[in-house]
KEDRENLO-715222 format. One line per 10 residues: number of its first residue (from 1); their letters; for each residue x, y, z of N, C-alpha, C. Coordinates in nm, 2 decimals. Example, Ala and Ser with C-alpha at 12.3 -4.5 7.8 and 13.67 -1.06 7.14 Angstrom:
// residues 2
1 = as = 1.32,-0.57,0.78,1.23,-0.45,0.78,1.32,-0.33,0.78 | 1.28,-0.22,0.71,1.37,-0.11,0.71,1.29,0.00,0.79
// end
This chain:
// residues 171
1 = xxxxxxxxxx = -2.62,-0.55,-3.34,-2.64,-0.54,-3.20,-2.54,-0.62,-3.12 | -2.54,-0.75,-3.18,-2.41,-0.88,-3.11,-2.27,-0.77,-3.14 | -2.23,-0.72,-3.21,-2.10,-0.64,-3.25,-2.09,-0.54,-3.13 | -2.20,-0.45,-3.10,-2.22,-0.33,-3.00,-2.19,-0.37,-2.88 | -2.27,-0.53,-2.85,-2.27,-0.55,-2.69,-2.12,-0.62,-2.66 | -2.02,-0.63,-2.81,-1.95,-0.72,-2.74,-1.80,-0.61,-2.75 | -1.86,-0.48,-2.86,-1.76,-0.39,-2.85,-1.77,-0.32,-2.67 | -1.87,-0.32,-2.61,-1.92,-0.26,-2.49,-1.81,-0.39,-2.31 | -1.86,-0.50,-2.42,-1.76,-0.62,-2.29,-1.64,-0.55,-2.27 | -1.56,-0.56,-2.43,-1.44,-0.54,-2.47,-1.42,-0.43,-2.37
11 = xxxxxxxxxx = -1.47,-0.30,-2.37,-1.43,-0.20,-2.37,-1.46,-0.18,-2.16 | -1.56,-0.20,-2.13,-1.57,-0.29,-1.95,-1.46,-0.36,-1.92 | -1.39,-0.47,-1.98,-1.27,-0.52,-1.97,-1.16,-0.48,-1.97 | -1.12,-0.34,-2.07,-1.03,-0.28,-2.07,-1.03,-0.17,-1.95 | -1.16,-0.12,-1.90,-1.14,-0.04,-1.82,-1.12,-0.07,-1.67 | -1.15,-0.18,-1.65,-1.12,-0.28,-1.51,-0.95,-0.28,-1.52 | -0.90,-0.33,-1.60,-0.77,-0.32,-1.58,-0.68,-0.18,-1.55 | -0.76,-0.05,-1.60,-0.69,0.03,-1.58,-0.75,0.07,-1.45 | -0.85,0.05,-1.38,-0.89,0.07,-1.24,-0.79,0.16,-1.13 | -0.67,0.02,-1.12,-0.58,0.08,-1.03,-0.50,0.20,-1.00
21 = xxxxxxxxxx = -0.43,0.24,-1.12,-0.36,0.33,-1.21,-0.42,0.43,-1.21 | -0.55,0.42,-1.21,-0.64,0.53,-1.27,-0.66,0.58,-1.17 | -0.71,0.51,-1.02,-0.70,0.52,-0.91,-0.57,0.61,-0.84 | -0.47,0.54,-0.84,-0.37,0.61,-0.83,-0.35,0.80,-0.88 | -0.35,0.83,-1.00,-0.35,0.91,-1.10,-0.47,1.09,-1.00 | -0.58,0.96,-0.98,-0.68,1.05,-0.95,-0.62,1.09,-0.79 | -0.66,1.01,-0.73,-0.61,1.02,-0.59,-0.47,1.13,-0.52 | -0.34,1.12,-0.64,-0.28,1.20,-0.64,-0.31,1.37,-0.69 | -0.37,1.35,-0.80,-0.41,1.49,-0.89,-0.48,1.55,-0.75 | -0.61,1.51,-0.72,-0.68,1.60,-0.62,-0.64,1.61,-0.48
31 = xxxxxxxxxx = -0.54,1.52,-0.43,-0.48,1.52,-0.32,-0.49,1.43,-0.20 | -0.62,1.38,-0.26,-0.62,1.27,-0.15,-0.55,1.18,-0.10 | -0.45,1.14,-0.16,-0.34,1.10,-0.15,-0.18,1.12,-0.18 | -0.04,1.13,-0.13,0.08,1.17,-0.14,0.13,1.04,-0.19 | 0.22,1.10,-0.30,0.30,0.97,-0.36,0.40,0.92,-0.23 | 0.41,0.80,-0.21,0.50,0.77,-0.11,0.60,0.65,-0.21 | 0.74,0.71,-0.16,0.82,0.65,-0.27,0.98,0.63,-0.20 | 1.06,0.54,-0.19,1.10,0.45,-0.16,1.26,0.55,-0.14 | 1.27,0.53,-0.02,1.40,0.62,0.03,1.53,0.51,0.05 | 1.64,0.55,-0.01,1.77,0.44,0.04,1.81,0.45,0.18
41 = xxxxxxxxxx = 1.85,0.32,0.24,1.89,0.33,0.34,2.01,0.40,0.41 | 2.08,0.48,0.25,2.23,0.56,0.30,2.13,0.65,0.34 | 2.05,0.70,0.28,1.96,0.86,0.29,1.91,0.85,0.47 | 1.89,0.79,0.53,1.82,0.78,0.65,1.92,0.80,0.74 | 1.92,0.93,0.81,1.95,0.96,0.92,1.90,0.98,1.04 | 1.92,0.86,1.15,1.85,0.89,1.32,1.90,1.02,1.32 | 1.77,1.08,1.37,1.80,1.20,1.45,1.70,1.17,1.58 | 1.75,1.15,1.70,1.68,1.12,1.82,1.69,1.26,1.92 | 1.80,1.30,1.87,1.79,1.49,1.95,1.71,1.56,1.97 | 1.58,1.52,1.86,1.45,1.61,1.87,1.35,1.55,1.87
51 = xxxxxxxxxx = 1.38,1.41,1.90,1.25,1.30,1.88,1.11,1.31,2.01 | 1.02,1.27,1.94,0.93,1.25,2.06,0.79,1.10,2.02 | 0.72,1.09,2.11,0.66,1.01,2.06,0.57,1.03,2.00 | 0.49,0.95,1.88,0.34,0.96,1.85,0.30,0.85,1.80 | 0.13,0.79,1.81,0.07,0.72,1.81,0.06,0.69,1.62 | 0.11,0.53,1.57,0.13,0.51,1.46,0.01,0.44,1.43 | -0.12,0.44,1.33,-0.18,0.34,1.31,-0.20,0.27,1.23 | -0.20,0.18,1.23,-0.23,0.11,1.08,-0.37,0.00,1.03 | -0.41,0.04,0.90,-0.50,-0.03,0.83,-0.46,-0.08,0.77 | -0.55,-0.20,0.70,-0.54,-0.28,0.56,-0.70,-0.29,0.53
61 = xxxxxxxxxx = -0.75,-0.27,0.44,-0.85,-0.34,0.30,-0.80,-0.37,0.22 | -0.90,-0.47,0.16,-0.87,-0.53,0.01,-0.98,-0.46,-0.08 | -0.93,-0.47,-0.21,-1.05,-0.38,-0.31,-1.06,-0.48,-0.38 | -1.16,-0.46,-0.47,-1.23,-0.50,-0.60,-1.29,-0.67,-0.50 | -1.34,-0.69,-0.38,-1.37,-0.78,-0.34,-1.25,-0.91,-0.33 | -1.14,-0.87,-0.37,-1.04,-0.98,-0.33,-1.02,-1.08,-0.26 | -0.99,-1.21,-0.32,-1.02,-1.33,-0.26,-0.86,-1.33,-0.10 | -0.89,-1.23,0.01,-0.74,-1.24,0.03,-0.82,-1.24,0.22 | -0.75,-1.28,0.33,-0.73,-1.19,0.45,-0.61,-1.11,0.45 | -0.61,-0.97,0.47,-0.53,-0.89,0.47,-0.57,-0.81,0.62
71 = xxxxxxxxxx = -0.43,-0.79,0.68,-0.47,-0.69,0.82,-0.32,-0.72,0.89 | -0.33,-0.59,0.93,-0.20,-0.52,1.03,-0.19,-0.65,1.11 | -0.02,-0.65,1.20,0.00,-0.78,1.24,-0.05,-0.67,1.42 | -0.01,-0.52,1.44,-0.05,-0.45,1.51,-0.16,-0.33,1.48 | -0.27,-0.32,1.54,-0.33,-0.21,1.51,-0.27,-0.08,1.49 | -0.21,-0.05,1.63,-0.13,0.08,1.64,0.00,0.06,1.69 | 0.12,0.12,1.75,0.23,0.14,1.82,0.24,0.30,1.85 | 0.36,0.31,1.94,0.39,0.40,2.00,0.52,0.43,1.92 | 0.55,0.49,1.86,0.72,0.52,1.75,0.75,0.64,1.79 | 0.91,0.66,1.78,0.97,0.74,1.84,1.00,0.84,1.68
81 = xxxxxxxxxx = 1.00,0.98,1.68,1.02,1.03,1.53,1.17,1.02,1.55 | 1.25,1.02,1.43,1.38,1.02,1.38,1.46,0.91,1.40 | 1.36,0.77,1.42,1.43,0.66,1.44,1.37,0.52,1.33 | 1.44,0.47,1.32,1.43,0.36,1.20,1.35,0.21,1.30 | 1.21,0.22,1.23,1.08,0.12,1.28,1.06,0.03,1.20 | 1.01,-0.12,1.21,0.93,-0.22,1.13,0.83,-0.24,1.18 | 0.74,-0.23,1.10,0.55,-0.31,1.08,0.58,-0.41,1.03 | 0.46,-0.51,1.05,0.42,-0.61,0.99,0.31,-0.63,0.92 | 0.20,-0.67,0.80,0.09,-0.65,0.77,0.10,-0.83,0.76 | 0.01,-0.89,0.75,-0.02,-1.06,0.76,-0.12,-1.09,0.59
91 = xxxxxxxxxx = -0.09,-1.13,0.49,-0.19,-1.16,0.41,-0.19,-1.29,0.39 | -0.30,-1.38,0.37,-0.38,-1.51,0.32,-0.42,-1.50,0.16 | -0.33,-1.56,0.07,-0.44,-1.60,-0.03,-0.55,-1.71,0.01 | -0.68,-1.65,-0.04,-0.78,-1.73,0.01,-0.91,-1.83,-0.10 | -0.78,-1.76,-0.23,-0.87,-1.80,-0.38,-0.85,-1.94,-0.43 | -0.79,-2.04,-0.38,-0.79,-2.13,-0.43,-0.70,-2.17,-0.56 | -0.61,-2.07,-0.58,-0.52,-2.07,-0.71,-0.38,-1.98,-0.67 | -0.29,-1.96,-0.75,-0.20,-1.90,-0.72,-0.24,-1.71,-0.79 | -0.18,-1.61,-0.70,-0.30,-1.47,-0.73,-0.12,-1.42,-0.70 | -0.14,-1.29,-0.79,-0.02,-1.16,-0.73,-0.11,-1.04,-0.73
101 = xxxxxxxxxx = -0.08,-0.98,-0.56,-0.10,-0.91,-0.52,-0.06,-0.78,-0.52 | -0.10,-0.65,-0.61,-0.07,-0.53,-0.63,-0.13,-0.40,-0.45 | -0.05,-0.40,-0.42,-0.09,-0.34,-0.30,-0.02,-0.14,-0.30 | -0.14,-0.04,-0.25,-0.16,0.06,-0.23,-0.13,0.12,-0.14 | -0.05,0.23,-0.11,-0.06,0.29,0.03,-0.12,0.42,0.00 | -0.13,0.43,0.16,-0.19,0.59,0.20,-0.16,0.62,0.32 | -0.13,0.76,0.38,-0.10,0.86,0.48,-0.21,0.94,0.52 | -0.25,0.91,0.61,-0.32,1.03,0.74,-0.25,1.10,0.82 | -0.24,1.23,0.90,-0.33,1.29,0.80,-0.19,1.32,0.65 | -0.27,1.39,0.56,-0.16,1.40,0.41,-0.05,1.47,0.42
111 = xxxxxxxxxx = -0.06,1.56,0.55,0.06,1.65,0.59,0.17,1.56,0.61 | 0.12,1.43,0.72,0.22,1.38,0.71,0.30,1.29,0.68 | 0.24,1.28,0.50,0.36,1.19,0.40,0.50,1.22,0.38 | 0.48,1.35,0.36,0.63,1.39,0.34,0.75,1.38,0.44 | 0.68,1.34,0.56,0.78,1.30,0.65,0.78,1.15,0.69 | 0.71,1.07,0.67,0.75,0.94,0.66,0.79,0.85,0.53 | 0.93,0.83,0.55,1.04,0.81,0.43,1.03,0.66,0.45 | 0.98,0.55,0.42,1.01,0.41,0.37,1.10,0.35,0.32 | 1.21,0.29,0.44,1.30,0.22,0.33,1.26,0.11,0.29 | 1.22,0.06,0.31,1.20,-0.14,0.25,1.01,-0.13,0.24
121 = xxxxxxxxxx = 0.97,-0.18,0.19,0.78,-0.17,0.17,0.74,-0.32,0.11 | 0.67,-0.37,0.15,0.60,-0.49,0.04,0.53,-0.41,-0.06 | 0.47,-0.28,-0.07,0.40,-0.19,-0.16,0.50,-0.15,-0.27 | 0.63,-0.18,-0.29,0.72,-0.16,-0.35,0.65,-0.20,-0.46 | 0.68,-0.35,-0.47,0.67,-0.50,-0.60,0.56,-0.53,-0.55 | 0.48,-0.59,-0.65,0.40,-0.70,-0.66,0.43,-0.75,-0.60 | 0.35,-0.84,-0.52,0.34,-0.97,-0.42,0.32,-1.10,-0.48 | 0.35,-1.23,-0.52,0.31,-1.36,-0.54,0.33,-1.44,-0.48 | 0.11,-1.50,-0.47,0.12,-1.54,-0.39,0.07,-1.72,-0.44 | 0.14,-1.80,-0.36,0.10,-1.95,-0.40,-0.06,-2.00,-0.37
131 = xxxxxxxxxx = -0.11,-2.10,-0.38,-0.27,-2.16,-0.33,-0.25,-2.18,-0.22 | -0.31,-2.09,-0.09,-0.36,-2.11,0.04,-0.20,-2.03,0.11 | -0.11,-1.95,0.07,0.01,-1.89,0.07,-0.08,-1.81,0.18 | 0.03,-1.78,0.32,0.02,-1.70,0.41,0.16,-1.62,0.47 | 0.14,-1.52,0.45,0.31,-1.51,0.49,0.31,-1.33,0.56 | 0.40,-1.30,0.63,0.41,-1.16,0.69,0.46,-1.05,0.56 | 0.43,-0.96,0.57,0.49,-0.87,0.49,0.56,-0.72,0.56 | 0.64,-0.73,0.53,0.72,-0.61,0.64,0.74,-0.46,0.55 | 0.73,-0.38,0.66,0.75,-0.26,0.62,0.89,-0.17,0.70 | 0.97,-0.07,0.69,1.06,-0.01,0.75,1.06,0.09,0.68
141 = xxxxxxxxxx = 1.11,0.19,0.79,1.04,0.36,0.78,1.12,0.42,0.89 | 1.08,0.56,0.89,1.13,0.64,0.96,1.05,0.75,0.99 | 0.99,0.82,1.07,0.88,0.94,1.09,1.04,1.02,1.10 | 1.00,1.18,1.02,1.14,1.24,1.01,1.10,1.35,1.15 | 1.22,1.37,1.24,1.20,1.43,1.34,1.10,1.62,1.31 | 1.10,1.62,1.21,1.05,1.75,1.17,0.92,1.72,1.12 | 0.84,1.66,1.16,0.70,1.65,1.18,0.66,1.73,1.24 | 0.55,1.83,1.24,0.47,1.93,1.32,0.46,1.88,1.44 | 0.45,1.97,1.50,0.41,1.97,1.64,0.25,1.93,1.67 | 0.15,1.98,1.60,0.03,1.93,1.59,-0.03,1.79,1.55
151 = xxxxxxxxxx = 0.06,1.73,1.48,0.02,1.59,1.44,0.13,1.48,1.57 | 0.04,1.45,1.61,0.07,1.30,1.73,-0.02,1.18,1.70 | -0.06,1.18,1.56,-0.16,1.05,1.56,-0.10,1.05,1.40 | -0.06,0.91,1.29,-0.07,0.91,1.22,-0.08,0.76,1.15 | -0.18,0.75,1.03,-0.23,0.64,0.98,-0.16,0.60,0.85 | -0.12,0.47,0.84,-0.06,0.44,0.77,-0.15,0.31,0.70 | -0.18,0.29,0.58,-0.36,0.22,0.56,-0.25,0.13,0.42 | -0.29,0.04,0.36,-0.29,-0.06,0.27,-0.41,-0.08,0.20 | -0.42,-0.08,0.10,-0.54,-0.16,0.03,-0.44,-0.27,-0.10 | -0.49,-0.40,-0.05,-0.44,-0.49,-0.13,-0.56,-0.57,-0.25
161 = xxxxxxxxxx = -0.51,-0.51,-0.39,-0.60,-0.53,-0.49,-0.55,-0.67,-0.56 | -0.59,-0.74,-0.66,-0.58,-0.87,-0.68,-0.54,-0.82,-0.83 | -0.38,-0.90,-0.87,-0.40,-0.80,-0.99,-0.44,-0.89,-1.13 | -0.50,-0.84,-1.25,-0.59,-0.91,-1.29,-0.45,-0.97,-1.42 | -0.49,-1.10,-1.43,-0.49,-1.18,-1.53,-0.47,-1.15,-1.66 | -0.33,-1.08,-1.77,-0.36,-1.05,-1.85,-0.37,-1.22,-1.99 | -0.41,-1.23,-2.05,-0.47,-1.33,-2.15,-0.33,-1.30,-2.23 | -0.28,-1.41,-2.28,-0.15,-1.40,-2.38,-0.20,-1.49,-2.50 | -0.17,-1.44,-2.59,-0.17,-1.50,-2.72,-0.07,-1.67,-2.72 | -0.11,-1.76,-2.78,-0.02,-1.86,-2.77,-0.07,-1.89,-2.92
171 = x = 0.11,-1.92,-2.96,0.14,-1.96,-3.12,0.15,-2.14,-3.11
// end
């Protein structure tokens, strides 16, 4: 019985770690979410000849209950498509130790991931953060002027997860 309950911990344990990943994996397969993936800054060309404005917004959550404050430094902005923009997101470690933070993105609506190209992201790397560490995290992007005509509202969301602690053997 002690063997079963502790093959059962074991196995709860291992599957918490794959949470994120797994998360990811799923979220992509069914579509709820678009891989967003990291464009060079030779690749980015202003095009302002066809630009117009639309309403940018941005979230943050944290998952798995994370010891953090995380949230946009602005709710929303006004961004011009085919022009090169920075956000700010603000996070607090709030845990009392030093934590590295694995953070998520996602696109509203999903049509329009493919046209917002990211050059620089804190969603890139892992984040580390010190005991009581507060610091800005920046983002830079571009809405590509060939965005539909129907989308003038789009969400740009973070969820910042806590990433877990792997245990190392010591000789």
């Amino acid at each position: 019985m002690a063997l079963k309950l502790g093959g059962a911990a074991v196995l709860m344990f291992g599957f918490g770690f794959a949470l994120v990943p797994l998360y990811d994996v799923f979220c992509e397969v069914v579509g709820i979410r678009a891989p967003i993936e990291a464009t060079a800054v030779s690749e980015v060309i202003e095009d302002e000849t066809a630009s117009r404005t639309i309403t940018l917004e941005f979230l943050a959550s944290t998952g798995n209950g994370a010891p953090w404050e995380f949230a946009p430094v602005a709710d929303s902005v006004e961004v011009a498509t085919g022009k090169l923009h920075d956000a700010e997101y603000r996070a607090h470690n709030l845990s009392g130790r030093d934590l590295t933070a694995v953070i998520t993105p996602d696109v509203r609506p999903i049509e329009a991931a493919q046209y917002l190209r990211k050059v620089e992201c804190f969603c890139f790397t892992e984040q580390a953060f010190g005991v009581d560490e507060a610091r800005d995290l920046e983002v830079r992007f571009i809405i590509d002027s060939g965005l539909p005509a129907h989308i003038d509202r789009v969400t740009l969301a973070y969820t910042l997860f806590e990433k877990p602690v792997v245990a190392q053997n010591l000789k």
